[in-house]
DOFIZA-504974 format. One record per residue (C-alpha): residue number from 1; x negated, y negated, z. Coordinates in steps of 0.05 Angstrom, whole numbers. Layout:
ATOM seq      u      v      w
ATOM NUM      X      Y      Z
...
// end
This chain:
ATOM seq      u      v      w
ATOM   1  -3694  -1000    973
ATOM   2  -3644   -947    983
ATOM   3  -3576   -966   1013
ATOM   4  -3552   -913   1059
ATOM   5  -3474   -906   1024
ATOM   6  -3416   -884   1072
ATOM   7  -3343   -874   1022
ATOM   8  -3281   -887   1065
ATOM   9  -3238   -835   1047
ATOM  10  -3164   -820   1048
ATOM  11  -3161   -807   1122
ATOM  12  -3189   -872   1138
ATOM  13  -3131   -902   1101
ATOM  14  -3082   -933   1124
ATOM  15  -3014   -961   1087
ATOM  16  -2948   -978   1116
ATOM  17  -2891   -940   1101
ATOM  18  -2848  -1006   1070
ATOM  19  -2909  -1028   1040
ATOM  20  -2895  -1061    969
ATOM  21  -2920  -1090    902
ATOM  22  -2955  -1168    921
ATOM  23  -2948  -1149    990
ATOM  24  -3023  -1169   1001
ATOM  25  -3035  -1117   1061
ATOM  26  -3102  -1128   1076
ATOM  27  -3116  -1195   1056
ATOM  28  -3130  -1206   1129
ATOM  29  -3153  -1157   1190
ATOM  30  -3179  -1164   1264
ATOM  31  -3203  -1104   1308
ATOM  32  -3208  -1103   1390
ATOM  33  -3220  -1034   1413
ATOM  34  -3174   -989   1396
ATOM  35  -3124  -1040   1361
ATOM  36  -3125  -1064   1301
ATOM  37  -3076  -1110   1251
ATOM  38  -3067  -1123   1187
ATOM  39  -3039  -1191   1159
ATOM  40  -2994  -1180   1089
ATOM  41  -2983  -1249   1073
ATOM  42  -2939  -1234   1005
ATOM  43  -2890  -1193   1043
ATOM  44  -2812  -1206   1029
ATOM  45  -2776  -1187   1083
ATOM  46  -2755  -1264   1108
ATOM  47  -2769  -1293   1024
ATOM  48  -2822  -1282    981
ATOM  49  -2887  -1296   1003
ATOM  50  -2858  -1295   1078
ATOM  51  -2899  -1253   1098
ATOM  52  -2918  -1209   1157
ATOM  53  -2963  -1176   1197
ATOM  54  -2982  -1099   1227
ATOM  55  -3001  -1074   1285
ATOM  56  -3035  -1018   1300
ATOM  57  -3066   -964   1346
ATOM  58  -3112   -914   1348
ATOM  59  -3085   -847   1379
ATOM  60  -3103   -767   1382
ATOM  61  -3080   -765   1314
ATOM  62  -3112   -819   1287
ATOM  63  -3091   -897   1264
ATOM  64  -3017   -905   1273
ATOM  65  -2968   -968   1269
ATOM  66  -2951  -1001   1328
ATOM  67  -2901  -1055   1304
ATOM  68  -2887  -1100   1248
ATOM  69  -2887  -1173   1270
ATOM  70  -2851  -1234   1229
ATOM  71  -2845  -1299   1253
ATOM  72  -2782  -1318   1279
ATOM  73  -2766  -1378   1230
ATOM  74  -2802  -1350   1180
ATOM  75  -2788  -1363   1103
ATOM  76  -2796  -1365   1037
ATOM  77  -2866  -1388   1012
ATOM  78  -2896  -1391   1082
ATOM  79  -2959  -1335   1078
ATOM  80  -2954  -1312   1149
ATOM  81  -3008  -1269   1157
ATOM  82  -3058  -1303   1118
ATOM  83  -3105  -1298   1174
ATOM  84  -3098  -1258   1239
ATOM  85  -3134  -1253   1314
ATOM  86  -3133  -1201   1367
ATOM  87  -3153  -1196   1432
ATOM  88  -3132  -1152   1480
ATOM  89  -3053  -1161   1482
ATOM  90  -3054  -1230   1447
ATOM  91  -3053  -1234   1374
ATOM  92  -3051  -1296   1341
ATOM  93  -3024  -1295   1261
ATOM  94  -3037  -1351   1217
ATOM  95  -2983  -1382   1170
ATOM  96  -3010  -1454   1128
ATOM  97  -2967  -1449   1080
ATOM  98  -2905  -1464   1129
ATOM  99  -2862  -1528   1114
ATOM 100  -2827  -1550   1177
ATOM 101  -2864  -1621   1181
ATOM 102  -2885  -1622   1103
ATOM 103  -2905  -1578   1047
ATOM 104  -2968  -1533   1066
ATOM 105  -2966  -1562   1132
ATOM 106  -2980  -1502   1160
ATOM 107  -2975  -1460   1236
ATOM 108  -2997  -1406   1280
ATOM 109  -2955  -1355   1317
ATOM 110  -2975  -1326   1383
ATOM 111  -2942  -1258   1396
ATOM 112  -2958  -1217   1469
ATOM 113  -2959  -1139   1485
ATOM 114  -2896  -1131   1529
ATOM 115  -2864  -1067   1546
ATOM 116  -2806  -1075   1479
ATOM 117  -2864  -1084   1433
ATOM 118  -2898  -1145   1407
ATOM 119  -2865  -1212   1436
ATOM 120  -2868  -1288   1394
ATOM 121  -2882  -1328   1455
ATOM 122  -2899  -1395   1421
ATOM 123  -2909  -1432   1350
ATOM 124  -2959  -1471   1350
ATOM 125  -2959  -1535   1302
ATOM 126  -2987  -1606   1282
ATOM 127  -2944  -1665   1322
ATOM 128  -2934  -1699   1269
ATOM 129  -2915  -1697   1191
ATOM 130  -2981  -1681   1152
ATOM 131  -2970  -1650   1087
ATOM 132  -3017  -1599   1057
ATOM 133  -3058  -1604   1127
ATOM 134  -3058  -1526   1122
ATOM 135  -3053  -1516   1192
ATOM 136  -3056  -1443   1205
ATOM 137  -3109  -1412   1148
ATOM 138  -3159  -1391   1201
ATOM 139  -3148  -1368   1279
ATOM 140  -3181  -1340   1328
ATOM 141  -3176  -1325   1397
ATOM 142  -3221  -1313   1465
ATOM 143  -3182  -1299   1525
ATOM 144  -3130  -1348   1536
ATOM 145  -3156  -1401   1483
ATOM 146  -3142  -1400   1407
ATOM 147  -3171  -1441   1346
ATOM 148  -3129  -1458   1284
ATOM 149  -3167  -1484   1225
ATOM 150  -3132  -1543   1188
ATOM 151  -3178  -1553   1135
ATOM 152  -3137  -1606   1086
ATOM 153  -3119  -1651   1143
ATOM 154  -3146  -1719   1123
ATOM 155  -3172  -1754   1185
ATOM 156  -3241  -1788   1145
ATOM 157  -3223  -1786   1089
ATOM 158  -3176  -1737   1037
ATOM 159  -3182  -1657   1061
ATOM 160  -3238  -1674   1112
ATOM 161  -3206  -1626   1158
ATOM 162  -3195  -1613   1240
ATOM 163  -3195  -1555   1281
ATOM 164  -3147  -1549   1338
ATOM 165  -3159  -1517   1408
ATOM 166  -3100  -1494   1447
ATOM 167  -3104  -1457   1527
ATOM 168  -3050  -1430   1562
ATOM 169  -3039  -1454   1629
ATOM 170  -3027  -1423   1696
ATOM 171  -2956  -1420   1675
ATOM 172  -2963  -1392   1603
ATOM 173  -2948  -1454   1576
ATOM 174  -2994  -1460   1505
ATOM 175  -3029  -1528   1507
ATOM 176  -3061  -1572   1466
ATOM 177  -3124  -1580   1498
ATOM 178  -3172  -1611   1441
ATOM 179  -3165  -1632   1367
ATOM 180  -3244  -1618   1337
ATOM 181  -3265  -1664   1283
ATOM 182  -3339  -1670   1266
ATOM 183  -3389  -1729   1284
ATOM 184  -3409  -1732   1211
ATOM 185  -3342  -1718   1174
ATOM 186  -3326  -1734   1107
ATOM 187  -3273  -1735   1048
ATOM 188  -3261  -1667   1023
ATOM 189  -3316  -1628   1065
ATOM 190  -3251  -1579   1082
ATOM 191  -3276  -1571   1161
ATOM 192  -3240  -1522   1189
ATOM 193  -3238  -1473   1121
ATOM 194  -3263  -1419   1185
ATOM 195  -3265  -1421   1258
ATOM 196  -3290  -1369   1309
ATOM 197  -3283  -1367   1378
ATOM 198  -3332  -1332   1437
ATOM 199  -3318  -1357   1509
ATOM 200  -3340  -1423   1515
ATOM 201  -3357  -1440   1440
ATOM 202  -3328  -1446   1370
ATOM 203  -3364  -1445   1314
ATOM 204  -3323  -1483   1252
ATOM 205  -3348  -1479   1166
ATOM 206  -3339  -1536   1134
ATOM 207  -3356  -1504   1065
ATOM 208  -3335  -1571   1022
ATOM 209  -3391  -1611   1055
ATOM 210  -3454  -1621   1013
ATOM 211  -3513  -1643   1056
ATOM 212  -3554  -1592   1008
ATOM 213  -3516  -1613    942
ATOM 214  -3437  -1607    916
ATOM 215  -3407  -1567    962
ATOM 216  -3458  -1535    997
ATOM 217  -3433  -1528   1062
ATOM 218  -3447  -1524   1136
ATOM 219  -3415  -1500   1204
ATOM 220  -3411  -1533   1264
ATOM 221  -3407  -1510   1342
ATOM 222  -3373  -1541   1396
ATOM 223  -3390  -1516   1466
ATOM 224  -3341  -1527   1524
ATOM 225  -3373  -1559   1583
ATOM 226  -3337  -1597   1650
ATOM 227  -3275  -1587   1619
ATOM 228  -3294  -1632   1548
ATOM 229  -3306  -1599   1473
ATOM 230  -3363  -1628   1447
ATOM 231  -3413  -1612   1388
ATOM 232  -3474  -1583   1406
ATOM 233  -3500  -1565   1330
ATOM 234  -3496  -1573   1254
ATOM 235  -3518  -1508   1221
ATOM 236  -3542  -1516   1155
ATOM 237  -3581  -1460   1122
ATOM 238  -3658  -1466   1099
ATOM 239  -3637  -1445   1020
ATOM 240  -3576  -1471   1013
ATOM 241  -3556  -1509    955
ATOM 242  -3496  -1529    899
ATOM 243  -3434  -1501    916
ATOM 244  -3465  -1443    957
ATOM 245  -3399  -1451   1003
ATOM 246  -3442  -1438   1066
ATOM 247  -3386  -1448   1121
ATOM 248  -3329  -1407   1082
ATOM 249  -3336  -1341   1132
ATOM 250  -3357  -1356   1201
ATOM 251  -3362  -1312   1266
ATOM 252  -3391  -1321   1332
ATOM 253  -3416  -1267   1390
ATOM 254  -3451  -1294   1451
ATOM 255  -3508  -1327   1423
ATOM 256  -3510  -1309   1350
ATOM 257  -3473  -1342   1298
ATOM 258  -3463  -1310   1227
ATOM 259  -3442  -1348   1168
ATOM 260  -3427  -1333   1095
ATOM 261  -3448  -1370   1033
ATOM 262  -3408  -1331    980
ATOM 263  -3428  -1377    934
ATOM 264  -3506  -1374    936
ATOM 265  -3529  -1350    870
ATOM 266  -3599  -1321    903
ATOM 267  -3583  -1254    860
ATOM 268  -3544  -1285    803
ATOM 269  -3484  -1331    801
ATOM 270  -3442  -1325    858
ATOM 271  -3481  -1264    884
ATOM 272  -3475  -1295    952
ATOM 273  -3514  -1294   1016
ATOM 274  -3497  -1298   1090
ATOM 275  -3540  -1324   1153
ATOM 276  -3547  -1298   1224
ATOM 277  -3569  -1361   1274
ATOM 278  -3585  -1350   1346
ATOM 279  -3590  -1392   1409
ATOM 280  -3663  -1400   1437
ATOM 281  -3675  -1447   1493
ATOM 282  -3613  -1492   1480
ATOM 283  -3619  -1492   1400
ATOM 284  -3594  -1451   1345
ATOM 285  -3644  -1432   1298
ATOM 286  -3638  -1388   1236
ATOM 287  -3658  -1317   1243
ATOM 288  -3643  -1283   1180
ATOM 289  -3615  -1293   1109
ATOM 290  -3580  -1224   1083
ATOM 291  -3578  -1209   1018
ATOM 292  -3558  -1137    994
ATOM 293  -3604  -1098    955
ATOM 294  -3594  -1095    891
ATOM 295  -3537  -1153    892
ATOM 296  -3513  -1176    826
ATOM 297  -3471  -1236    801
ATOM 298  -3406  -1247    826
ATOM 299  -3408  -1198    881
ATOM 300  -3387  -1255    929
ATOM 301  -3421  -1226    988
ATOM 302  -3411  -1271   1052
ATOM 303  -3341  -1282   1032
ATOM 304  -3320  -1244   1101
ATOM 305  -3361  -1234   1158
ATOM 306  -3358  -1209   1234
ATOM 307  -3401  -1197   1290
ATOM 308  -3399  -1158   1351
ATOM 309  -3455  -1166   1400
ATOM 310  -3517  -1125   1360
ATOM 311  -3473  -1104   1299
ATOM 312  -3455  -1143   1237
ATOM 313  -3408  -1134   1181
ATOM 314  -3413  -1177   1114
ATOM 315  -3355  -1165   1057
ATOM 316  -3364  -1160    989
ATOM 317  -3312  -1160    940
ATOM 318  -3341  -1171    885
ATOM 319  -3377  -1115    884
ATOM 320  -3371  -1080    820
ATOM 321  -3388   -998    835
ATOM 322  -3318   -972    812
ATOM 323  -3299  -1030    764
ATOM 324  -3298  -1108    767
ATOM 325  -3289  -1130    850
ATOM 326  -3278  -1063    861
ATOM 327  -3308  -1087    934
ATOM 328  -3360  -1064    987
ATOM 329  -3380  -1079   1050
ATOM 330  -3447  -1086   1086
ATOM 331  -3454  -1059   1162
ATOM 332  -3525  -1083   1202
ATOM 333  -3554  -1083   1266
ATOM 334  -3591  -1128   1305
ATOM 335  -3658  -1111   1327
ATOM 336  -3713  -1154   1362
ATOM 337  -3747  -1161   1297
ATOM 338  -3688  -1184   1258
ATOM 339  -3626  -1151   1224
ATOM 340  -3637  -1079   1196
ATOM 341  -3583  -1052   1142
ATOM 342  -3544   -989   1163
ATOM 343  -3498   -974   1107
ATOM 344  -3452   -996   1044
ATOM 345  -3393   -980   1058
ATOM 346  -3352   -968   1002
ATOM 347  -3273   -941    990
ATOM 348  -3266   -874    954
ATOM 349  -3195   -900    919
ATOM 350  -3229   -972    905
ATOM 351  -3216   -987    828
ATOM 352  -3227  -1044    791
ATOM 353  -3198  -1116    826
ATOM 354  -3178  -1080    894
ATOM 355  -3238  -1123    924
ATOM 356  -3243  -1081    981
ATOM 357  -3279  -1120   1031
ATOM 358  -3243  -1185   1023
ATOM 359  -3231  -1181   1091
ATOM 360  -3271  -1145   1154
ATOM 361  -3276  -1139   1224
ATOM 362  -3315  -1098   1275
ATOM 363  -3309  -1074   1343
ATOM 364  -3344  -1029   1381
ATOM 365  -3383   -995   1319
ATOM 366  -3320   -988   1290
ATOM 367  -3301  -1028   1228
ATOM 368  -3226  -1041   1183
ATOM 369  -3239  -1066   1119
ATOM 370  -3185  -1100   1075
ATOM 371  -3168  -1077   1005
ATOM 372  -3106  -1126    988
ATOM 373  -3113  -1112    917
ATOM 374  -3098  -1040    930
ATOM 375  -3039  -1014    882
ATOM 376  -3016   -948    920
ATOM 377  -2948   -981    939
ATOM 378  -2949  -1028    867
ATOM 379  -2991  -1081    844
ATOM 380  -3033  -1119    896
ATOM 381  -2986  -1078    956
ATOM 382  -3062  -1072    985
ATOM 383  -3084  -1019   1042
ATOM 384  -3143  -1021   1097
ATOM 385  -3186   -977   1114
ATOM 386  -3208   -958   1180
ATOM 387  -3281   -920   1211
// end
């Protein structure tokens, strides 16, 4: 089958101007619109490995920063930026490996559009001491709710994991409103590895869990209803199998679900695979397994996904077209009769361990791709690219 190929090119880069060597730009990216940021979790500018996070919008003259946000505590070691959210004029930026109530406890920063730029309005944290709980290395928002992932939190048993659901209230106030745990959880099934948030449902991976063999994986959803979280489904794919790592990407819009297995070795070792489930008369079934033509081992495809409403993006950084994980990513559309490839996207400056398509994100047919091994700046400085 041939794979309609669309190069990113120069223009569709972008790079910030104090962008440096182990920066990591990239290694993170979320898209609403005509916004768009970039998390750059290896950033100095409060330590090394600080890190930070970029904002920006798209113009008459194209993709142009908005603002640089750090967290206002922020120190050495602490990776904010690791993972990032967007919606509207809420962005929510990830930092697990924060230290405040234990190594790698982990947080999450909540920053608001106001009219001097980009505003910290809370940080949001465990209540109590839990080292390496990793609180912070997934978020996601949906209107005025965010998820944090806090998948090496030991509640059954050592890394079993949690997810955390915070609202704001009538008066702003960020809230703890539930703390997600599964019904079946278990020691070192890392719940919480990804979380995704649409309206009135989350969907969590749990990519350590092995119903289908060692570390197999699975996601869960959790549907909102008079006021209480509570799970409405297991996903657990039809081929999955040994350390497949279904669960490690996950992404929810209206009644699909999409979840990576990076791990699935359908095409070789590691080749990878990802899943698209949809709701039909109150259950979620499986719909599709993709699998790119023509996949190899170690192309890790399924490692990042997104979806919104009929289109789908799936990353692949280990694709190997300009050099080991040079990267690619896969775009599709959603049709009655299941999920129809549109193009490979690929980066005409990706060279070998840029793994472009690390991270993705898509909104409104438009997509920004990570490439946080990029070496324009230095050494892993990174770069995204933006269609």
């Amino acid at each position: 089958m041939d794979v309609k190929q669309v190069v990113l090119t120069r223009k569709h880069k972008i790079v910030p101007d104090d962008n440096e060597a182990n920066d990591h730009f990239g290694i993170s990216v979320a898209m609403d619109g005509d916004r768009a940021v970039v998390g750059a979790r290896g950033d100095d500018d409060r330590g090394a490995q600080a890190g930070s996070a970029y904002v920006f919008v798209r113009g008459a003259e194209g993709w142009v920063l908005e603002s640089k946000v750090v967290a206002a505590d922020g120190g050495e070691g602490e990776l904010f930026g690791v993972d990032v959210a967007l919606d509207g004029e809420l962005l929510v930026v990830g930092s697990r490996g924060n230290i405040d109530r234990g190594s790698q406890t982990g947080s999450a920063y909540v920053f608001s559009k106001g009219g001097f730029g980009w505003i910290q309005e809370k940080k949001l944290a465990v209540s109590k001491q839990i080292s390496n709980c990793c609180f912070g290395s997934d978020v996601s928002i949906s209107g005025n709710v965010i998820v944090v992932g806090a998948s090496g939190e030991s509640v059954r048993g050592h890394a079993s994991g949690a997810a955390y659901v915070f609202r704001q209230s009538e008066l702003g106030l960020w809230l703890l409103e539930a703390k997600l745990i599964p019904e079946d959880a278990s020691e070192r099934d890392y719940f919480g590895s990804s979380v995704d948030i649409d309206g009135s449902r989350v969907v969590i991976g749990a990519d350590g869990s092995d119903d289908q063999g060692v570390r197999s994986g699975s996601a869960y959803v959790f549907h909102r209803t008079r006021g209480k979280w509570r799970q409405e489904a297991k996903l657990i794919p039809g081929e999955g199998g040994r350390h497949h790592l279904f669960g490690a990407a996950v992404a929810i819009s209206g009644e699909r679900i999409i979840v990576g297995a990076y791990g699935d070795d359908v095409n070789g070792r590691q080749s990878g695979s990802a899943y698209v489930f949809i709701r039909k008369a109150g259950k979620w079934q499986e719909m599709s397994k993709l699998v790119p033509p023509g996949g190899r081992a170690t192309q890790y495809f399924g490692r990042s996904v997104d979806i919104d409403g009929e289109s789908v993006i799936v990353g692949a950084f280990g694709d190997g077209h300009s050099g080991l994980k040079s990267g690619a990513a896969y775009v599709y559309s959603v049709r009655k009769t299941g999920l129809v490839l549109q193009a490979k996207l690929l980066a005409e400056s990706a060279r070998a361990l840029q793994e472009f398509g690390r991270s993705v994100a898509i909104s409104n047919r438009r997509v920004v791709v990570g490439m946080h091994g990029d070496g324009s700046k230095g050494p892993w400085s990174g770069a995204a690219l933006i269609q």
